[in-house]
C-alpha positions in Angstrom: 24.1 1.1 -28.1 22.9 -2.5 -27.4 19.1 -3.4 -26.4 20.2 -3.6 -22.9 21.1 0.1 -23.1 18.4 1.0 -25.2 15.3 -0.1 -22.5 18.2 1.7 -19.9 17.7 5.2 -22.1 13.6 4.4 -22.0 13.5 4.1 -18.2 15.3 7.4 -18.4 12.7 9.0 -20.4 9.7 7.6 -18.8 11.0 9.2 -15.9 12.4 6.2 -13.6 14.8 6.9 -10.5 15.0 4.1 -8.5 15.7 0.4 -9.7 16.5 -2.2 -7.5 17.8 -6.3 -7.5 20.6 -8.8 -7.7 22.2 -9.3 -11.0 23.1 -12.1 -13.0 24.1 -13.9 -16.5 21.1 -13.0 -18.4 20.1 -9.8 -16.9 23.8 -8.3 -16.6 23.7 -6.1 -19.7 20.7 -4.3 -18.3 22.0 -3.8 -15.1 25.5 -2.5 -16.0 23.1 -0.4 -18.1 21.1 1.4 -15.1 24.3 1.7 -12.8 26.1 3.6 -15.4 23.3 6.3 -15.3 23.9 8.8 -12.8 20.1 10.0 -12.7 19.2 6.6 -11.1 19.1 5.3 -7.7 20.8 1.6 -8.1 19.9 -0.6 -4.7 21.2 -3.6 -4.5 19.8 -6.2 -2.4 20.1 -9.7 -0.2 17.0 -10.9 -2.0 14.9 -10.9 -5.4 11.4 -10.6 -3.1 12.6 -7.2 -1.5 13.8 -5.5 -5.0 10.0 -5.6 -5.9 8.8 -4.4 -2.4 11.3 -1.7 -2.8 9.7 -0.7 -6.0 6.2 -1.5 -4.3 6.9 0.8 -1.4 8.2 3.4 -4.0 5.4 3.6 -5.9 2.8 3.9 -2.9 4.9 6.9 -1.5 5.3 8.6 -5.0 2.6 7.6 -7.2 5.6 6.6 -10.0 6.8 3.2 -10.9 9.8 1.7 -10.3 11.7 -0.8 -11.8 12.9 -4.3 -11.1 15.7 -6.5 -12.2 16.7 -10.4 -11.7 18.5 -13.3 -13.1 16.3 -16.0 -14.5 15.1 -18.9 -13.7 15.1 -19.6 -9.8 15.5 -15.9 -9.5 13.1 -14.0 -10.7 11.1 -17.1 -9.0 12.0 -15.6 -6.1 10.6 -12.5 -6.7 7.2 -14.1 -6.8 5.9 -13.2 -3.3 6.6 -9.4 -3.9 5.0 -9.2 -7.1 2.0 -11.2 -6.2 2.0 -8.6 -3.4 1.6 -5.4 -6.0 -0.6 -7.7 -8.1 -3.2 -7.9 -5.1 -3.0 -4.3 -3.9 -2.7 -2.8 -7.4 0.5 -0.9 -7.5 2.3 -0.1 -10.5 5.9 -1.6 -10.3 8.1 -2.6 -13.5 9.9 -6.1 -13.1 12.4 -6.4 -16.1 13.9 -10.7 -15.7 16.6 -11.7 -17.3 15.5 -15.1 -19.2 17.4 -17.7 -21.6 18.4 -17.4 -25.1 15.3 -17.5 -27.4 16.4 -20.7 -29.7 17.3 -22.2 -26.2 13.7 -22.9 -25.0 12.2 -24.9 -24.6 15.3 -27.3 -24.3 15.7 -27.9 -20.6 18.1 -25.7 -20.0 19.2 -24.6 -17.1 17.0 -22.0 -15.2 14.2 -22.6 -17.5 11.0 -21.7 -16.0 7.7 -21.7 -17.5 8.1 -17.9 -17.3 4.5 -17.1 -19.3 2.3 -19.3 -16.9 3.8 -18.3 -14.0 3.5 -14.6 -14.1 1.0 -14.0 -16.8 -1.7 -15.0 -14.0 -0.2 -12.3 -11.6 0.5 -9.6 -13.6 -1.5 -6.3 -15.4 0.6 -7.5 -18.5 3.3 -9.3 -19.8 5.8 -9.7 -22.8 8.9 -10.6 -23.8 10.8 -8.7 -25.8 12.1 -11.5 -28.6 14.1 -8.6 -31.1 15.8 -5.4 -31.4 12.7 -4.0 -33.0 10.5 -4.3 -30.3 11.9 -2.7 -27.5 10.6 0.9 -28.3 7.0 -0.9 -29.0 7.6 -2.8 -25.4 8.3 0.1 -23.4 5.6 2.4 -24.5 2.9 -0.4 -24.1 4.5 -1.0 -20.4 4.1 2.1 -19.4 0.6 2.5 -20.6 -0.7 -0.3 -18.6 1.4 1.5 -15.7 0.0 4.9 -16.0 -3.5 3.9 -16.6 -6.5 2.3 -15.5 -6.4 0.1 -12.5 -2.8 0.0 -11.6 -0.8 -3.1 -11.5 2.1 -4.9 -12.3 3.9 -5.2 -15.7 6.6 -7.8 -16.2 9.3 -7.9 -19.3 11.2 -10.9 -19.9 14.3 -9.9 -21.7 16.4 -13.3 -23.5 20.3 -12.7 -22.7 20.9 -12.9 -26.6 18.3 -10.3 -27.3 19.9 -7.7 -24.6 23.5 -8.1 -26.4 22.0 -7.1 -29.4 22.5 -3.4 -31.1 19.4 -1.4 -31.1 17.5 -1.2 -33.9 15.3 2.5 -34.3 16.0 6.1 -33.6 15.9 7.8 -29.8 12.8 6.5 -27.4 9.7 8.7 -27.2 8.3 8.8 -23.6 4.5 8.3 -23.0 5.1 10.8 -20.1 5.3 13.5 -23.0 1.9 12.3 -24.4 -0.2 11.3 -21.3 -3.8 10.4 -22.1 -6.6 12.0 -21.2 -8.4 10.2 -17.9 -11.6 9.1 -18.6 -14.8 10.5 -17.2 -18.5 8.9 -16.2 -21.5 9.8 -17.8 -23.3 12.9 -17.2 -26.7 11.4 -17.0 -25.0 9.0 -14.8 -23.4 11.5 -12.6 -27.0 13.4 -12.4 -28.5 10.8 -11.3 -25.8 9.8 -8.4 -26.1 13.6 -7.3 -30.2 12.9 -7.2 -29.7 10.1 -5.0 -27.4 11.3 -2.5 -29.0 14.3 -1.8 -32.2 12.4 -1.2 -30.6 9.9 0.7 -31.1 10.1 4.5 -28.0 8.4 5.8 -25.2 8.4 3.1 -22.0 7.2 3.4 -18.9 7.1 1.3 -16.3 4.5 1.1 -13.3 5.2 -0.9 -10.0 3.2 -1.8 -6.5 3.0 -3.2 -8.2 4.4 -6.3 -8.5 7.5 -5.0 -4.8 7.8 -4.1 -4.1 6.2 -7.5 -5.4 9.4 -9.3 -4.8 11.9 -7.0 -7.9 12.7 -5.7 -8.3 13.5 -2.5 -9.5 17.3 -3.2 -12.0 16.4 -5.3 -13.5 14.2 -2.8 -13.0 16.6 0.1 -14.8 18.8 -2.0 -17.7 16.5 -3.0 -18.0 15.3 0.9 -18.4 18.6 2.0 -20.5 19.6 -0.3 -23.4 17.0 0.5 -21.8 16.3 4.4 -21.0 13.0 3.5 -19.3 10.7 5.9 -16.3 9.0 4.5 -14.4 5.7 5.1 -11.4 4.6 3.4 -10.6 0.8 3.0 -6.9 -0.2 4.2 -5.3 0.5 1.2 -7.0 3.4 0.7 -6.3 4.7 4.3 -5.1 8.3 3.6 -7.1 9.1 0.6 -9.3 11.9 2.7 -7.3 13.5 5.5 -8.7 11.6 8.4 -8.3 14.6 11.3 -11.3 16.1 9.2 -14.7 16.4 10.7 -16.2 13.5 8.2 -13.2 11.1 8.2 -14.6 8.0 10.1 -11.4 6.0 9.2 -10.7 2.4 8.1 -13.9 1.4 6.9 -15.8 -1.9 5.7 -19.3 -4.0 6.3 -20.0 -6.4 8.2 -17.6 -5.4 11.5 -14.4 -5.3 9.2 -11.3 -6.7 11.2 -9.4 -3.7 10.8 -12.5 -1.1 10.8 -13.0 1.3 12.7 -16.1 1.3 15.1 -17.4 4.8 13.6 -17.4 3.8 10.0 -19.2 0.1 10.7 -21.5 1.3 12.7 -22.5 3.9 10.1 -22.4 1.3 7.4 -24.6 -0.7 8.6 -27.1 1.9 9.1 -26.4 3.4 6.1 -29.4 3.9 3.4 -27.2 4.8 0.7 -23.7 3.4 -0.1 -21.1 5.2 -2.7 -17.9 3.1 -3.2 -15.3 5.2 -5.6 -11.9 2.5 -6.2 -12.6 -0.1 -3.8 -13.7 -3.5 -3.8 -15.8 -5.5 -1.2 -12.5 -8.1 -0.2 -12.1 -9.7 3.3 -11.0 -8.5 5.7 -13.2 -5.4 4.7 -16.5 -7.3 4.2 -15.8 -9.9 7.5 -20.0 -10.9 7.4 -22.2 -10.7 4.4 -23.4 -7.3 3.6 -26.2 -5.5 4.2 -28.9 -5.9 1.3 -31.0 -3.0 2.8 -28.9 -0.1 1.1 -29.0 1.0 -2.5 -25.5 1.2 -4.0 -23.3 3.6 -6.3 -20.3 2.3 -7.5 -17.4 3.9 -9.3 -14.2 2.6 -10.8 -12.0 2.7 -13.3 -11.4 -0.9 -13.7 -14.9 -2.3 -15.7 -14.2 -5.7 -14.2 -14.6 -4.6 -10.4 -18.3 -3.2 -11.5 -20.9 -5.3 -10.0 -18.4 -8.0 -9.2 -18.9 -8.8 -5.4 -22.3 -6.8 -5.3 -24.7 -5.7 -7.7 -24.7 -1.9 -7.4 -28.1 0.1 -8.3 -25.9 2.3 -10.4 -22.1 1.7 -11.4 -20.1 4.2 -13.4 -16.9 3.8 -15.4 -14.5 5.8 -14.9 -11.2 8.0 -13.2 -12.0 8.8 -9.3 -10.6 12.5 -10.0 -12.4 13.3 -13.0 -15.5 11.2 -11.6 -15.5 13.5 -8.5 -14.8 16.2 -10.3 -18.0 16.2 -12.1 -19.9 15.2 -9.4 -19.0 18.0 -7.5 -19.8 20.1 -10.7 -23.3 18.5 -11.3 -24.2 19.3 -7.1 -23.0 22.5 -7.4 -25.6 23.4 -10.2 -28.4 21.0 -9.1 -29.0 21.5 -5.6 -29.6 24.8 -4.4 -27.7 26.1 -1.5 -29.9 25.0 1.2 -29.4 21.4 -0.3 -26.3 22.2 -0.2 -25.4 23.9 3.3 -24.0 21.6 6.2 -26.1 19.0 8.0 -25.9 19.8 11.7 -27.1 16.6 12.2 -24.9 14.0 10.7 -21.8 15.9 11.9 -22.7 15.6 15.4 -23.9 12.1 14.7 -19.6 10.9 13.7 -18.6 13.7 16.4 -20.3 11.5 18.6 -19.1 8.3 17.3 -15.9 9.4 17.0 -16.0 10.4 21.0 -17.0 6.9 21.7 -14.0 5.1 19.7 -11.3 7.4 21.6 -12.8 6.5 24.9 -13.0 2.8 24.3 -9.5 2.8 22.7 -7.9 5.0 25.7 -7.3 2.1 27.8 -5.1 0.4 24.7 -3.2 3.0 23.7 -2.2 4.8 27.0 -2.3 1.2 28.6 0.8 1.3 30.9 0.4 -2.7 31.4 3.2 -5.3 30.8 4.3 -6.5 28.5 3.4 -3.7 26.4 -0.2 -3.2 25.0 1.0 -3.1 21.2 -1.6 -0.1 21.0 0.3 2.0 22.9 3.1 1.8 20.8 0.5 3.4 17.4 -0.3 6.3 20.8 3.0 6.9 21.6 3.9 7.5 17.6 0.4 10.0 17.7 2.0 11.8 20.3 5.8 11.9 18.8 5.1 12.6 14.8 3.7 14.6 12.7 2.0 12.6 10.6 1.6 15.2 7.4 5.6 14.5 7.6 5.8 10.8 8.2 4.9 7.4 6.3 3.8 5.0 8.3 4.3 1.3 7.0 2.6 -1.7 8.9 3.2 -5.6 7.7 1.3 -8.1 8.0 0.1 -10.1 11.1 -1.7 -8.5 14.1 0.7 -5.3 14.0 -1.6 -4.6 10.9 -4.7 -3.8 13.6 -2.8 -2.3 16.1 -1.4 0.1 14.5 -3.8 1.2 11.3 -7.1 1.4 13.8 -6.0 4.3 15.5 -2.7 5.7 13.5 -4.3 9.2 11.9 -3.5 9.8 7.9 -3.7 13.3 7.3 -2.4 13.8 3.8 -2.3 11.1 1.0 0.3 8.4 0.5 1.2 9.4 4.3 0.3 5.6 5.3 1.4 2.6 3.1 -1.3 -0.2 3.8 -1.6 -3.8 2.1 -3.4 -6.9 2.9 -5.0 -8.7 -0.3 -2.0 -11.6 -0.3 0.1 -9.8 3.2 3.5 -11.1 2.5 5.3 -11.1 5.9 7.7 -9.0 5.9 7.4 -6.6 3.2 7.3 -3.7 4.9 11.1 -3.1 5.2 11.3 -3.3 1.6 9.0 -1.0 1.4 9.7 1.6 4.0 13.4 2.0 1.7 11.6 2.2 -1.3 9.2 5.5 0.5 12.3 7.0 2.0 13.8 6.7 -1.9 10.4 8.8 -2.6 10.5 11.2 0.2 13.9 11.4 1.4 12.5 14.3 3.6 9.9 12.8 5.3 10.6 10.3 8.5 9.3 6.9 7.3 8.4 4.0 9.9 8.1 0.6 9.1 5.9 -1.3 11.8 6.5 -5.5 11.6 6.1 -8.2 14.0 9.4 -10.5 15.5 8.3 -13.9 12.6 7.9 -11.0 9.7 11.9 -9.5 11.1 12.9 -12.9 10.6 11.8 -13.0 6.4 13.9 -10.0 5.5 15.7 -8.8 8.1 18.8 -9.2 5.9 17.5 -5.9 3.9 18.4 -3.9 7.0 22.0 -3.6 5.4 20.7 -2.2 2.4 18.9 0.4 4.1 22.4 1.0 5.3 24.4 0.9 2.3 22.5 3.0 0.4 21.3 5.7 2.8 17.7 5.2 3.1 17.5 5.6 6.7 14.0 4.4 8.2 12.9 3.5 11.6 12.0 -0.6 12.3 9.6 -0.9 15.2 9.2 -5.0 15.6 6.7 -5.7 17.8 7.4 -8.7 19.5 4.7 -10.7 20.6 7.1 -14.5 21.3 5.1 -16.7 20.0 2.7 -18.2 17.3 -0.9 -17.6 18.8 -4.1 -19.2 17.3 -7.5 -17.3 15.5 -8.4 -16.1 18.9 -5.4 -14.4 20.1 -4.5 -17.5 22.4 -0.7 -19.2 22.0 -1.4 -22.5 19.9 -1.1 -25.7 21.9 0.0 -27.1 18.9 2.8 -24.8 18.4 3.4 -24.3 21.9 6.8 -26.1 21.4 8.0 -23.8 18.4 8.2 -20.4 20.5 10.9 -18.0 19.4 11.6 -17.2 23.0 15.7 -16.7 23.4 15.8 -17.7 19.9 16.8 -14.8 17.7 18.8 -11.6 19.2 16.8 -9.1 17.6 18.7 -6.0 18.3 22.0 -7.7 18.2 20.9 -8.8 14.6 19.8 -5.0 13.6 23.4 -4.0 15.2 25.3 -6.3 13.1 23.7 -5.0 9.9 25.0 -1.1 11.0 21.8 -0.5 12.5 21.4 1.7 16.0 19.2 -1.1 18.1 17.6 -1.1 21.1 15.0 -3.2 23.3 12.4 -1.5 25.0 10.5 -3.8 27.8 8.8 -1.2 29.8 6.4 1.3 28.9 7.2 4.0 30.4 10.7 4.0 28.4 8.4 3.9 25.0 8.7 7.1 24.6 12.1 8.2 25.3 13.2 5.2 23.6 11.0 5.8 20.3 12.2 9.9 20.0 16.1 8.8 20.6 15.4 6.2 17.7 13.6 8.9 15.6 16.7 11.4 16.5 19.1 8.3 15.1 17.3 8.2 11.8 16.8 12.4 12.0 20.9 12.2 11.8 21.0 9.6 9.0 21.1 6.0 10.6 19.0 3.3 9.7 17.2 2.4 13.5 15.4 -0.1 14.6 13.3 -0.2 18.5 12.5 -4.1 19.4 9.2 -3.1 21.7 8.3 -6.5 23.7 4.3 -6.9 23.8 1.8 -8.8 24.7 -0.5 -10.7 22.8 -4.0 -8.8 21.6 -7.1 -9.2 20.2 -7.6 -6.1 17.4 -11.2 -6.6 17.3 -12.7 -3.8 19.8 -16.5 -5.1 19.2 -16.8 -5.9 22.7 -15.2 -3.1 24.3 -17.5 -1.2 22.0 -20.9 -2.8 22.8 -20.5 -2.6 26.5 -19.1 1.2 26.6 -21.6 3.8 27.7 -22.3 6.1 25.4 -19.9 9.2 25.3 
């Protein structure tokens, strides 16, 4: 057994299924390595950027990494925009890059990259494995950083010379035997959050990716009911509470986030006491300054996002589960049941707010207007899906806000959002990484007609390797400006009669079809689900118009439901 084979048998161990990417010289031995193991899903793709979304979409929908493979030089360069993409939203994905002989750097050689300084920056951790000795030491340490903490990338560089070699040591010895123990907060600490949120007058809760990171979302249903706390998730997070319950107030955020719902801004804003468990304060979820009137309890189990864009009255270190566990332990012993019983008032307070977001949103998403509202298209999938048995994917661009405002997550990892570095056109990647994960469930991937054109390619691997997915583009026709307007200065660059969208899809094995008027959305959309239902890959081009996702105004000049 060479090295090549060696870190093949430690992805085995470690659990990994799905690998994807293009190979190469240097990263050949490795990749010969994985397609000789029947236990692992090979995909081969058109580009380096879509093996990590692949992996990135994989790990959202399962919770377990993936892994990656390139050629060096130019590319695993290319697979830059994905990973920066899993560096910024924190998913755990494994890239393994072929790179040059060790004693050939640094000579100039061909496809020598400054491999170190380019992804050390954008990674959770990086090494290269420089001798037969170090792979079992490598691949433990990997999958530490991948299992733990704040999630993120990992990247291996792996020197052609180094993969020929035999390996040195006995058989690989998984973590996933061993896992550590998650890490709770401090019990005076946790008292003293219990203290203040049961004083606290108007509380609110806003939760993120962390929570879907460590599998939490009982524990904070639990907690939530408990005290009848109101509970936003950020984008990523979106998901992490089932939001069809009573206290889900959806896509949260400060400040009139972009992509917020009305309920949970308006509650933030008023809010007197603020708990944030594994988010962050990032635009688009903090649009305006925040508020300095509230007090602040923040948990996480990254140290480095404590008191980093706000200073919080109390932060504690430490795993969302266990944290919430013990929260809801130390309430349950504190407070005495009438604390404890249901607040009559507060429920009817995001009843009510909730009733005033569906009646300013009915016009958008039953809008029968032409071109098509893009709202209606996130109704019509409402009325056509079960969302307990769907992922929903959205990329980036104003598809984002018309579809994650008013598409409902019920169960975790049932929508895959992103947005801290958006690259166009990941969500295609993505949607064949989460079918990978949940071959049962129907999996969506929403993108706009510029995003289509960055990896449309990929639509033949969804083929090939019988991932079948539904592609909604939305296509708007044209470049538009801040405020939703078409840019005069871009005027001239319209795609209109540019690019055959459907015809493309076809080409690729696709089923295709364009849908102009809405009142063939929903036919149209439940043929295309029945296509992917029976195994095909399908993809709907729905012609829309352009929107403004900000609802503000509708919002302040409704009358109160």
């Amino acid at each position: 057994m060479n090295v090549a084979e060696a870190i093949a048998e430690a992805l085995l161990a470690e659990g990994v299924r799905v690998a994807a990417g293009i190979t190469g010289q240097s990263i050949g031995q490795l990749a010969d390595a994985l397609a000789l193991a029947p236990e692992i899903s090979l995909i081969y793709v058109r580009q380096e950027r879509v093996a990590i979304d692949i992996c990135d979409g994989f790990a959202r929908a399962s919770g377990q990494p993936a892994v990656a493979f390139t050629d060096a030089g130019p590319a695993v360069a290319n697979a830059m925009g994905g990973l920066v993409n899993s560096w910024g939203d924190s998913s755990p994905v494994l890239l393994i890059a072929g790179h040059n002989a060790r004693f050939d750097l640094p000579q100039g050689q061909s496809k020598e990259i400054p491999f170190r300084a380019m992804f050390g920056p954008v990674s959770k951790w990086l090494a290269i494995i420089e001798d037969a000795c170090q792979v079992e030491e490598v691949m433990r340490r990997a999958f530490m950083q991948l299992r733990t903490g704040r999630p993120g990338p990992v990247v291996i560089g792996l020197p052609v010379d180094v993969s020929r070699m035999p390996a040195a040591g006995g058989r690989y010895s998984p973590l996933a035997s061993r896992p550590p123990v998650r890490s709770g907060g401090d019990p005076q600490a946790i008292e003293e959050a219990v203290r203040l949120m049961a004083r606290a007058e108007r509380p609110y809760l806003y939760t993120g990716a962390g929570i879907l990171a460590s599998d939490a979302t009982p524990e904070l249903v639990r907690f939530a009911e408990l005290l009848t706390l109101p509970v936003a998730t950020t984008l990523n997070g979106k998901g992490g509470f089932p939001e069809d319950h009573d206290l889900a107030l959806g896509i949260g955020g400060f400040g009139r986030a972009r992509y917020g719902s009305l309920p949970a801004t308006v509650l933030a804003e008023e809010a007197d006491l603020v708990m944030t468990i594994g988010c962050g304060f990032k635009s688009p979820a903090t649009v305006k300054p925040l508020p300095q009137s509230f007090r602040h309890i923040q948990i996480d189990a990254d140290a480095g996002e404590l008191h980093k864009h706000h200073l919080a009255d109390l932060a504690i270190l430490g795993d969302a589960k266990t944290v919430l566990g013990q929260l809801a332990e130390a309430a349950e012993r504190m407070l005495p049941p009438a604390r404890r019983a249901p607040i009559a008032a507060r429920r009817q307070t995001v009843a009510g707010l909730k009733a005033r977001w569906q009646s300013v949103s009915a016009p958008l998403v039953e809008s029968d207007e032409m071109p098509i509202n893009p709202f209606r298209v996130t109704g019509e999938l409402m009325r056509l899906t079960d969302p307990a048995k769907t992922i929903l994917l959205h990329d980036a661009g104003t598809v984002r806000g018309s579809t994650a405002q008013h598409y409902l997550a019920t169960v975790p990892r049932s929508f895959l959002g992103y947005g801290v570095q958006s690259a166009m056109g990941w969500s295609l990647g993505a949607a064949i990484g989460a079918k990978k994960a949940a071959p049962d469930r129907l999996v969506i991937a929403i993108i706009g007609e510029e995003a289509f054109g960055e990896t449309a390619m990929d639509i033949e691997t969804s083929v090939r390797v019988g991932a079948p997915i539904l592609i909604i583009v939305k296509n708007n026709r044209a470049f538009f400006d801040r405020d939703g307007g078409a840019s005069p200065n871009l005027a001239r660059l319209r795609f209109d009669g540019g690019v055959d969208i459907t015809a493309v899809a076809a080409a690729l094995g696709a089923h295709s079809t364009r849908i102009e008027d809405p009142k063939q959305l929903g036919a149209g959309l439940q043929a295309a689900i029945a296509q992917v239902a029976a195994g095909r890959t399908s993809l709907v081009e729905v012609m829309t118009k352009r929107v403004k996702t900000s609802l503000y105004e509708r919002w302040e000049t409704a009358v109160e439901v």
